[in-house]
C-alpha positions in Angstrom: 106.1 16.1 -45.4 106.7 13.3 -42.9 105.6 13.8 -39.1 108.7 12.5 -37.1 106.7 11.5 -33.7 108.3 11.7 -30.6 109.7 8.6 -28.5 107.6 8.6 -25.5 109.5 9.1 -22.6 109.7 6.0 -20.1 108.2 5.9 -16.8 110.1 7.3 -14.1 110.6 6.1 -10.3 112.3 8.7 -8.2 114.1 7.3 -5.5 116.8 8.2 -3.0 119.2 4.8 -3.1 123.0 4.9 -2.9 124.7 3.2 -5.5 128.2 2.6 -6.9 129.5 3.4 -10.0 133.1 1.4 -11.0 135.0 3.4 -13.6 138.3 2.6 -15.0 138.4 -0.9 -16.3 136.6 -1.5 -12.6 139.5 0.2 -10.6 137.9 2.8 -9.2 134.2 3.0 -7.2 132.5 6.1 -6.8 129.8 6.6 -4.0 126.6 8.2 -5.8 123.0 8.4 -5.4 120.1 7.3 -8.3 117.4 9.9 -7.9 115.7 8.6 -10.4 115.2 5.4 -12.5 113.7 3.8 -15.5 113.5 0.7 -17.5 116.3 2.5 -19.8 118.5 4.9 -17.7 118.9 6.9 -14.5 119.2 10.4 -12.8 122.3 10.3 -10.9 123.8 12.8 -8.3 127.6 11.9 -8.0 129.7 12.9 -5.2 132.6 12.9 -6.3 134.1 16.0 -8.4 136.1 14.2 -11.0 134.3 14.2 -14.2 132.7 11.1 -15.5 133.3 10.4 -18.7 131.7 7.3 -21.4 131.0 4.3 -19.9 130.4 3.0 -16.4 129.2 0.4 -14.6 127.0 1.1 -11.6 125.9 -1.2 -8.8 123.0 -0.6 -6.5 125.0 -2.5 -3.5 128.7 -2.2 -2.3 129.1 -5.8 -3.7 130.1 -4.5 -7.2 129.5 -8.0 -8.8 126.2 -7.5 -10.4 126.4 -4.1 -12.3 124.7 -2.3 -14.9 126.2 -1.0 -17.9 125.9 2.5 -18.6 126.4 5.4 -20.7 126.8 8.9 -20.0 124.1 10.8 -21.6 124.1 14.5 -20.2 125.4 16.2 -17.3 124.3 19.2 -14.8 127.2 19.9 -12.5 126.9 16.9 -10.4 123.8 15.5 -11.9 124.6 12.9 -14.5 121.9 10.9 -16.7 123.1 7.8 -17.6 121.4 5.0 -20.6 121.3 1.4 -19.7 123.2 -0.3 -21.8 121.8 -3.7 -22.3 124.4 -6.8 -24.2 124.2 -8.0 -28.0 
């Protein structure tokens, strides 16, 4: 029987820096806070109540040019972990 090893988890940083997430095509910006970040994703508290849902963007400055893609992996109330999504 084949051993199926585990993916190592990636080294996180916690942290305590405000960030924006843009959801809706980019129409709407959400004030959050990444508690937590690695190479691949993030621990996010968000502030807002309305749910987020797929795919975001989130920038780590109000100017919302440079953003990361993202993907909603799981969710605690208003804790969200999100996967960087990186372009192909």
């Amino acid at each position: 029987m084949a051993t199926i090893r585990k993916e190592a988890r990636k080294k996180r940083v916690k942290t305590d820096h405000d960030a924006w997430m843009t959801l809706d095509g980019g129409f709407a910006k959400r004030n959050c806070t990444v508690l937590d970040l690695s190479s691949g994703g993030a621990r996010i508290k968000v502030h807002d109540a309305a749910p987020v849902k797929g795919k975001m963007h989130l920038a780590f400055s109000k100017d919302v040019r440079k953003i990361t893609r993202c993907r909603l992996v799981w969710r605690d109330e208003s804790i969200i972990g999100v996967e960087f999504m990186v372009a192909v």
